[in-house]
C-alpha positions as CSV (number, residue, x, y, z in Angstrom):
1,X,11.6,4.5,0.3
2,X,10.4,1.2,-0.4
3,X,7.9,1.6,-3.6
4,X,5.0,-0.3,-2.0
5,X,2.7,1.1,-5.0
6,X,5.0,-1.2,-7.4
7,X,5.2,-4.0,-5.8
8,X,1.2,-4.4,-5.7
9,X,1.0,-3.7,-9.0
10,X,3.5,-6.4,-10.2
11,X,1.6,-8.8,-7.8
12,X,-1.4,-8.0,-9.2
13,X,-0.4,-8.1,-12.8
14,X,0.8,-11.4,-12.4
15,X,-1.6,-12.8,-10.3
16,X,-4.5,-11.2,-11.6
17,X,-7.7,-14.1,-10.4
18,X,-6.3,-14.5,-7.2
19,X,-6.9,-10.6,-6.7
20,X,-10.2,-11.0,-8.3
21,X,-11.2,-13.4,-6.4
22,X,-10.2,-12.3,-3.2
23,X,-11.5,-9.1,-3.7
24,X,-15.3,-10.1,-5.2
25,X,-15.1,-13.1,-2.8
26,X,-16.4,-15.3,-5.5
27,X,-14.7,-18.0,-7.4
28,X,-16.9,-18.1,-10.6
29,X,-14.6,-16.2,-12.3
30,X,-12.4,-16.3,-15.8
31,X,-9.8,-13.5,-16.1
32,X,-9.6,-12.6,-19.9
33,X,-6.9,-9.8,-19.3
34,X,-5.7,-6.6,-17.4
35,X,-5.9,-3.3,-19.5
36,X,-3.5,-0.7,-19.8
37,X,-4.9,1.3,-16.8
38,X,-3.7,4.8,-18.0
39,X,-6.7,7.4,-18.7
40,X,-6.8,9.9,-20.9
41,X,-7.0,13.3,-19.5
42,X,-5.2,17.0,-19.4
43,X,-2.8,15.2,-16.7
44,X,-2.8,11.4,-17.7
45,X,-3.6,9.3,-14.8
46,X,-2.8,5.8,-14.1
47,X,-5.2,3.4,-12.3
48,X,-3.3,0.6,-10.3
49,X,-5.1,-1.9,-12.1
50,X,-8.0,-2.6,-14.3
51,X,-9.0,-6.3,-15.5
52,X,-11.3,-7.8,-18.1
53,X,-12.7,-10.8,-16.3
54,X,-16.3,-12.5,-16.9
55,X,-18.5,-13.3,-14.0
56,X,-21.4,-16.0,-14.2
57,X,-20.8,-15.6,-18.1
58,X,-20.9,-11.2,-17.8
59,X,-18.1,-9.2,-18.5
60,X,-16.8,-6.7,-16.1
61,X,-13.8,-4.9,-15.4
62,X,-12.0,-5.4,-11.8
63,X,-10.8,-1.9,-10.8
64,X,-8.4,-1.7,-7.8
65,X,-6.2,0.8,-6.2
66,X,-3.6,0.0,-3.8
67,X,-3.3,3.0,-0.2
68,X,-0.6,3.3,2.0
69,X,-2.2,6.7,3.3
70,X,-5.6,9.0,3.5
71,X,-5.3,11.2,0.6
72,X,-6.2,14.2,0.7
73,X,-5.5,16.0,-2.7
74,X,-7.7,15.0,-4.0
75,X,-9.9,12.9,-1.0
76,X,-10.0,9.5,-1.9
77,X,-13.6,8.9,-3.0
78,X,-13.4,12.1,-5.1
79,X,-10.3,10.2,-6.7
80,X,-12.3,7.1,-7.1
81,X,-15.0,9.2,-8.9
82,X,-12.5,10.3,-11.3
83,X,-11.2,6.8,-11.7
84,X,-14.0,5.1,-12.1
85,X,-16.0,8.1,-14.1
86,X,-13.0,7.7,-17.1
87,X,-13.1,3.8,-17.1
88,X,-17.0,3.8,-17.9
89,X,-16.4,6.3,-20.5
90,X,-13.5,4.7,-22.1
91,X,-15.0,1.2,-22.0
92,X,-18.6,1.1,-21.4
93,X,-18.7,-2.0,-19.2
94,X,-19.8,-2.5,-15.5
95,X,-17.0,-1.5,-13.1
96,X,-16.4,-3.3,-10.1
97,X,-14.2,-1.2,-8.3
98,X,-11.9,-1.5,-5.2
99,X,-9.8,0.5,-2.6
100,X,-7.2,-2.1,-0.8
101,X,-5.8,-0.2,2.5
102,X,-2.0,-2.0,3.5
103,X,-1.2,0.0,6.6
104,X,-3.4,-0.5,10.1
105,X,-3.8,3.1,10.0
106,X,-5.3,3.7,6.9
107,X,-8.6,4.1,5.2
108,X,-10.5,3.7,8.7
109,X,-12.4,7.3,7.4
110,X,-12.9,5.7,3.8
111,X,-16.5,5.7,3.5
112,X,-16.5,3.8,0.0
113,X,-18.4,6.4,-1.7
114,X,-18.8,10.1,-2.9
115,X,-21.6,11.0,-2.9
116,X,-22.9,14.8,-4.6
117,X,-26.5,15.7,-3.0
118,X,-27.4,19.1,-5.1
119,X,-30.7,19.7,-5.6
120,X,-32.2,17.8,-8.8
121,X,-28.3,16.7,-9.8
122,X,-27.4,13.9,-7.4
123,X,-24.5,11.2,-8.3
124,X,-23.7,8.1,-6.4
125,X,-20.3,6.5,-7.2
126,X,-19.6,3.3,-5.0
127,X,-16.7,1.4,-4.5
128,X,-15.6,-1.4,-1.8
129,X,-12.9,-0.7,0.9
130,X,-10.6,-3.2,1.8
131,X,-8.7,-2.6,5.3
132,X,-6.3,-6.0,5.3
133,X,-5.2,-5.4,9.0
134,X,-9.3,-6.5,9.6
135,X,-8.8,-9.8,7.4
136,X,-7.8,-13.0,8.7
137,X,-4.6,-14.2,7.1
138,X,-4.2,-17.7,7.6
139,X,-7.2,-17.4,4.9
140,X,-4.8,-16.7,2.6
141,X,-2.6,-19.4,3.0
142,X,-5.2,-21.8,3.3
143,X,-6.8,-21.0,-0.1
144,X,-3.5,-21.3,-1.6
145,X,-3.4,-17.8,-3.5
146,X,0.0,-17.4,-3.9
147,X,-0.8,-13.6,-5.9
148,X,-1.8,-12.7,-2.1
149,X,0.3,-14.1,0.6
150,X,3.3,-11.3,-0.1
151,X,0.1,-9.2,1.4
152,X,-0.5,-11.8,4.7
153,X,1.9,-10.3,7.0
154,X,-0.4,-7.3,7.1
155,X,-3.2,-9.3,8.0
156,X,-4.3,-10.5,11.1
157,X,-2.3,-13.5,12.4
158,X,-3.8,-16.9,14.1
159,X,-5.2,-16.9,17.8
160,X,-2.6,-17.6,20.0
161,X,0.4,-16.5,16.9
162,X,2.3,-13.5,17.7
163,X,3.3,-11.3,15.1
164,X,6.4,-12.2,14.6
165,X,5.5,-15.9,14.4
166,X,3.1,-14.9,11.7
167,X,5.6,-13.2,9.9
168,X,8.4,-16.2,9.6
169,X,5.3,-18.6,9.1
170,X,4.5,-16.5,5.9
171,X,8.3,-16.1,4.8
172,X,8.4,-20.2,5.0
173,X,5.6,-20.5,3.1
174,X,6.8,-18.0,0.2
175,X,9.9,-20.0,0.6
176,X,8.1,-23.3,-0.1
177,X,5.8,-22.4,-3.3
178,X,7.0,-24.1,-6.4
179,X,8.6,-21.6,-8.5
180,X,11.9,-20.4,-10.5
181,X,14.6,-19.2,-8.4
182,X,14.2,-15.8,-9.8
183,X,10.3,-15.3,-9.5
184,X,10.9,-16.5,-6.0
185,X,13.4,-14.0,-4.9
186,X,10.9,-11.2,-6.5
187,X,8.5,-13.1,-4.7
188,X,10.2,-13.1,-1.7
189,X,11.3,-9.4,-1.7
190,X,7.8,-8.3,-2.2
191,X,6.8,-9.7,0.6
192,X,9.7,-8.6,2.6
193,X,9.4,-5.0,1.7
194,X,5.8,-4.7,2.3
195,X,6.3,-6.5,5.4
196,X,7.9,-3.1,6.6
197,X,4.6,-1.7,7.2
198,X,4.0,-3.6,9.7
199,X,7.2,-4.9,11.6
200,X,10.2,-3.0,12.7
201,X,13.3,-3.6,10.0
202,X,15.6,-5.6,12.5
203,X,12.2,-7.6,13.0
204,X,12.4,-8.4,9.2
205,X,16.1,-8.7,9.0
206,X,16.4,-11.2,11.8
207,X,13.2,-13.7,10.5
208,X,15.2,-13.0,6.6
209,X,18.1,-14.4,8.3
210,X,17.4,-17.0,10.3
211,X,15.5,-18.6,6.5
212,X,19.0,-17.8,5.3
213,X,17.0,-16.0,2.0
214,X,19.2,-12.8,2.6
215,X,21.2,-14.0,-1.0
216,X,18.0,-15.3,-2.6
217,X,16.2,-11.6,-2.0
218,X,19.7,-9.9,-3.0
219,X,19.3,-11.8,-6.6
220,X,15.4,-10.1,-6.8
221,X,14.5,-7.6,-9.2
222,X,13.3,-5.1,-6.6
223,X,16.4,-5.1,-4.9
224,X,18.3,-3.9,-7.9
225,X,15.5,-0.8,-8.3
226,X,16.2,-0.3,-4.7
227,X,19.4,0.5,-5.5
228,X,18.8,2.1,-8.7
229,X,16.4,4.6,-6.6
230,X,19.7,4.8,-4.1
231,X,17.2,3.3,-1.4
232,X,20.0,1.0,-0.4
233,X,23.5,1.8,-0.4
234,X,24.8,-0.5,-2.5
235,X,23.9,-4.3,-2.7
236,X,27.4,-5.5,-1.8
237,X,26.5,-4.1,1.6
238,X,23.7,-6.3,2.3
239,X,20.0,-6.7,1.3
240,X,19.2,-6.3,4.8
241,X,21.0,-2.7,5.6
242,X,18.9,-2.0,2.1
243,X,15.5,-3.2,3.4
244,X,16.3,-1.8,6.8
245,X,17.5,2.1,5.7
246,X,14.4,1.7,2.9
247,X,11.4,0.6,5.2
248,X,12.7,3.3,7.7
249,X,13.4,6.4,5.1
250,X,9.7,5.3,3.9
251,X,8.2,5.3,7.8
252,X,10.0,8.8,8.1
253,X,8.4,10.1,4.6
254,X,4.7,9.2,5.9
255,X,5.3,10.5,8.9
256,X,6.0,13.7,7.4
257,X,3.3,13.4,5.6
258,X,1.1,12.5,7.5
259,X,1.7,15.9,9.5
260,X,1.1,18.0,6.8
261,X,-1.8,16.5,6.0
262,X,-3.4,17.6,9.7
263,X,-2.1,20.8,9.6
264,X,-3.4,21.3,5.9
265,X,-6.5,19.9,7.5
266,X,-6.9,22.5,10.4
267,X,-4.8,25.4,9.4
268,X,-5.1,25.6,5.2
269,X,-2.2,26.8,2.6
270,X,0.1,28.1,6.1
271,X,1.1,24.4,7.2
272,X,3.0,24.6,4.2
273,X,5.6,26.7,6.0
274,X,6.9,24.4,8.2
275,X,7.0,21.6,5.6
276,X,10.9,21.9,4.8
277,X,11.8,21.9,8.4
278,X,9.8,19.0,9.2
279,X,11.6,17.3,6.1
280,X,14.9,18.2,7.8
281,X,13.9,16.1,10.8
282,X,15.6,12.6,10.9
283,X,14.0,11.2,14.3
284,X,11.5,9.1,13.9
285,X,10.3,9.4,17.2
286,X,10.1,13.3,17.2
287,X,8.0,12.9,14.0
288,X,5.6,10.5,16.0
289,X,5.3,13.3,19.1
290,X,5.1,16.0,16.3
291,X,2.1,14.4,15.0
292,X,0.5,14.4,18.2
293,X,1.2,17.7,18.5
294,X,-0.3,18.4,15.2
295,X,-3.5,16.7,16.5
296,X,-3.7,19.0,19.4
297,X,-2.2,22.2,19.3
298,X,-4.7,25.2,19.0
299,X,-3.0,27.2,16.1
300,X,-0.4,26.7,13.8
301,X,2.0,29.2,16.0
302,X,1.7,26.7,18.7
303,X,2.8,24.1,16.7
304,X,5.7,25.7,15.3
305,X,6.6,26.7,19.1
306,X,6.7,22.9,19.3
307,X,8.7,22.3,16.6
308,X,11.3,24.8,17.5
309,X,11.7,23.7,20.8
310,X,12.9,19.9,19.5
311,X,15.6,21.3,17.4
């Protein structure tokens, strides 16, 4: 599948005040550097990003972690406890931490904290959550943050701008910024590829086209580890058959996923029965009335009732 997670970590890397900014909604900022954000533990972890900056003349570090889901193993604020827990160890400095949601769907349950209320031992860990399908795009292009506006197609488009409409007004604007030819085409396929979260492939593929940017993206970094990861099936087939088999591969994955995750919600360790069959399951469509099913069906045998009847 497409690998969102990289893709917002290169952004961020390169455009590290932009995300500062936009995340702190302040411009009084200087970004000194971003830190190697893996953490020492018995399983090393690695933080999306973690940046020295200095705020009205204070240093802090600018934590932020990119969700295409709801975790669940572990929740996410008992992740963000861990998270944050090791940078104030390692560091010592104030931690300004962030959780930045890039599908609709997700982190509407995130409730920015965890919180542990035992008697005489309580601990308060606090983070912001930031759901982009609640932020108003054009924002993005109006401030001129280039670091963000791969992420404006998730956003919410102008009154009276359809989706699609947004969309190609985003690509023309990536299209436009003053750059090399090959930070553009990473540029470009960043925002493409996340853009699958959103909008349907040929949506993508047709807008792509009509910008003629189909060899410009085919020259981009990304698309080579899309084929590397055999995402695509081969680059001399197209870009577009690339983005299209990636973005929907990655819609079946969540979907999956996002199954399992119900039934491990409501039914424990047994939902991991039906995992491999459910992996099996190339429909996208069946997944979507499979999760529904999920949602509603009394027991895990009536679930698995449902699922035998579709194949």
């Amino acid at each position: 599948m497409a690998d969102f997670d990289t893709i917002s970590k290169h952004l961020i890397q390169t455009y590290p005040a932009d995300f500062v900014r936009f995340s702190l909604k302040r411009d009084d900022i200087e970004v000194v550097e971003v830190l190697d954000a893996e953490q020492p533990s018995v399983a090393a972890r690695r933080a999306d990003s973690l940046i020295r900056a200095y705020i009205g003349g204070e240093e802090v570090l600018v934590h932020t972690e990119f969700q295409t889901t709801n975790p669940t193993k572990p929740p996410m604020p008992r992740r963000m406890a861990g998270y944050i827990g090791r940078i104030i160890e390692r560091y010592g400095r104030p931690v300004l931490a962030h959780v930045i949601y890039l599908r609709p769907d997700a982190g509407r349950r995130d409730p920015g904290h965890y919180i542990q209320e035992h008697s005489g031992y309580q601990i308060a860990v606090r983070y912001k959550v930031i759901r982009l399908v609640e932020l108003a795009g054009q924002s993005v292009l109006a401030a001129s943050a280039w670091g963000l506006l791969p992420f404006a197609p998730l956003m919410q488009p102008p009154t009276g701008l359809t989706a699609e409409g947004w969309l190609q007004r985003c690509v023309q604007a990536a299209h436009e910024l003053p750059m090399g030819r090959s930070d553009k085409a990473d540029f470009l396929a960043g925002l493409t590829l996340l853009s699958g979260l959103v909008y349907r492939p040929q949506t993508i593929s047709t807008i792509v086209s009509k910008e003629n940017l189909m060899d410009l993206i085919r020259e981009s970094s990304f698309a080579q580890y899309l084929a590397q990861q055999g995402i695509e099936q081969g680059i001399e087939q197209g870009i577009e058959q690339g983005i299209e088999q990636g973005i929907e591969q990655g819609e079946k994955k969540r979907a999956v996923k996002d199954i399992l995750d119900v039934l491990t919600l409501r039914f424990q360790p047994a939902a991991a029965a039906v995992a491999d069959r459910l992996a099996a399951i190339d429909d996208l469509q069946q997944l979507e009335q499979l999760l529904h099913a999920a949602i509603q069906a009394a027991s895990l045998d009536e679930f698995t009732e449902q699922l035998e009847a579709g194949q």
